[in-house]
C-alpha positions in Angstrom: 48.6 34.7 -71.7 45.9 31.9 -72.0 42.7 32.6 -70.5 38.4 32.2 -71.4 37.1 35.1 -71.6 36.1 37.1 -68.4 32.4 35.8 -68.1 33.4 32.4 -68.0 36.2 33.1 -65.5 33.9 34.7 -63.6 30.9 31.8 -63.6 33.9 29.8 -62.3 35.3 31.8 -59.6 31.5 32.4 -58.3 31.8 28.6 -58.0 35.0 27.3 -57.0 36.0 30.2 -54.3 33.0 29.8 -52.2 33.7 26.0 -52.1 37.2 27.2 -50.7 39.2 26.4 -53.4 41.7 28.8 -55.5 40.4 29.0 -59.2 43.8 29.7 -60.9 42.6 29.8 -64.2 39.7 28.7 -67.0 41.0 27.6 -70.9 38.5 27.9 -73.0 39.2 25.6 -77.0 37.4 24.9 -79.9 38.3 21.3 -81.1 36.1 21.6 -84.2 33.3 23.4 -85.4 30.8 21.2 -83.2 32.9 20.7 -80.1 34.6 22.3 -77.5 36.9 22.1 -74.4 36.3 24.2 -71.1 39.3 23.7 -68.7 39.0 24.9 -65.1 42.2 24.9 -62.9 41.7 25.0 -58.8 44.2 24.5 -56.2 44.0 24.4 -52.4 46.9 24.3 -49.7 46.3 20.8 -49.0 46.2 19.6 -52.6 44.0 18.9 -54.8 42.1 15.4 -55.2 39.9 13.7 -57.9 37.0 13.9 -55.2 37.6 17.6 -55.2 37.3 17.9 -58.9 34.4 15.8 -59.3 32.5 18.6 -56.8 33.5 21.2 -58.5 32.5 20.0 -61.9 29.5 19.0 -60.1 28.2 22.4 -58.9 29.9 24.0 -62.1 28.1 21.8 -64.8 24.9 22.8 -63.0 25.6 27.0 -63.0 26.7 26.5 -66.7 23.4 24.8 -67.9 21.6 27.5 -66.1 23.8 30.3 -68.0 24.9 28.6 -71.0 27.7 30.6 -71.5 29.2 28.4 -74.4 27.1 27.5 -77.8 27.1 24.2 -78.5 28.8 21.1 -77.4 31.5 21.2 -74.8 33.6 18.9 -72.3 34.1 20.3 -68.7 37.5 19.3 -67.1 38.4 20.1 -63.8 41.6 19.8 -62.9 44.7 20.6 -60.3 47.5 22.9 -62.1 50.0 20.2 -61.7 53.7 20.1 -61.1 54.0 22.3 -64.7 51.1 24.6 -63.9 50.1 27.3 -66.7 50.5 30.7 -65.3 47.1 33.1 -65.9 47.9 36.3 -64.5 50.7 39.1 -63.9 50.1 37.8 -60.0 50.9 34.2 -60.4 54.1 35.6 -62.2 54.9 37.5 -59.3 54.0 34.8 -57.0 56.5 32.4 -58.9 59.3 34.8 -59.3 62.3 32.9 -59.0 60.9 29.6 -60.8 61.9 27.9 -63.9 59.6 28.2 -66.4 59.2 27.8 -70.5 57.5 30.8 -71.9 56.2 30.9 -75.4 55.2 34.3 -77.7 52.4 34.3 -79.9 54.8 35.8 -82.5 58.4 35.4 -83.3 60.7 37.7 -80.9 64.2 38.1 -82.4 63.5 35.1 -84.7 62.4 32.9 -81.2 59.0 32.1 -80.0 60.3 29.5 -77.6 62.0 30.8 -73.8 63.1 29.0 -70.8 64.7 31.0 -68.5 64.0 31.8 -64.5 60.8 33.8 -64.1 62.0 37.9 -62.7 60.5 40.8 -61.9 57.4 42.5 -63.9 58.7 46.2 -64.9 55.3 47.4 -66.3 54.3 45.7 -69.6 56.9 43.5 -69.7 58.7 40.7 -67.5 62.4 39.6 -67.0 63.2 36.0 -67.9 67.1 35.4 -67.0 68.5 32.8 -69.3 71.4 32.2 -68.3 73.6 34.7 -70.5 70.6 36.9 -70.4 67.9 38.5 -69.4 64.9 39.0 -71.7 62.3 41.7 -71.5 59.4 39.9 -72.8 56.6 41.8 -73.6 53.2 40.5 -71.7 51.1 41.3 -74.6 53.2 38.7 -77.1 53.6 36.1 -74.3 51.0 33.3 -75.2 51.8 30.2 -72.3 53.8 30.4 -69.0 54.6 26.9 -67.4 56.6 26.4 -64.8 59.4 23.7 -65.4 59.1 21.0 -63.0 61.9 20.4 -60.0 62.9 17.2 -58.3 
């Protein structure tokens, strides 16, 4: 699954949790060889608002000048997950057992790299996606993005 490595996640989370907010995941991208993208997800009970991002970036752009994690150029983002929030971690796949979501592989399964199916259960090193006419045992080490599928 998509994540920045773990000293970035961790800057973050030393930031965003003692603000009181949930850090459910950092994306780290290289757009080219001078610029890059470092996305930080939060989420709180209430919501999340464009005041609450802006603090966050706030007291995160100052810890990441001070530790200069990333070379170079980079853009901070801070946002809210959104109604079709990436899932990080075996947790948030537990957490949203039961959801619609689209799963992509980083390589081809059976010819597919491309799933959409209702998130199941997490037997060891792999998790359930029931399609329909199936259910897939998707390894977690192939599976590149897990977003949940919006419902209205």
């Amino acid at each position: 699954m998509q994540r920045a490595d773990d000293r970035l996640t961790a800057l973050a989370r030393g930031v965003v949790e003692p603000m009181g907010y949930e850090l459910v995941g950092v994306e780290y991208f290289q757009r080219s060889a001078r610029s890059s993208l470092l996305r930080v997800y939060i989420d709180h009970e209430r919501g999340i608002t464009v005041d609450d991002c802006g603090a966050v970036s706030h007291q995160l752009s100052g810890v990441l000048d001070v530790e200069d994690p990333v070379p170079g150029n980079y853009d901070l983002e801070v946002s809210s997950p959104g109604l079709d929030r990436l899932l990080f971690t075996p947790e948030h796949l537990a957490r949203f057992r039961g959801r619609r979501a689209r799963v992509k592989l980083a390589v081809k399964l059976d010819g597919r790299r491309n799933f959409e199916g209702l998130l199941g259960e997490l037997r060891g090193e792999t998790l359930d996606l029931d399609l329909g006419e199936e259910v897939r045992q998707l390894p977690l080490d192939l599976i590149d993005t897990v977003r949940l599928v919006p419902e209205f």
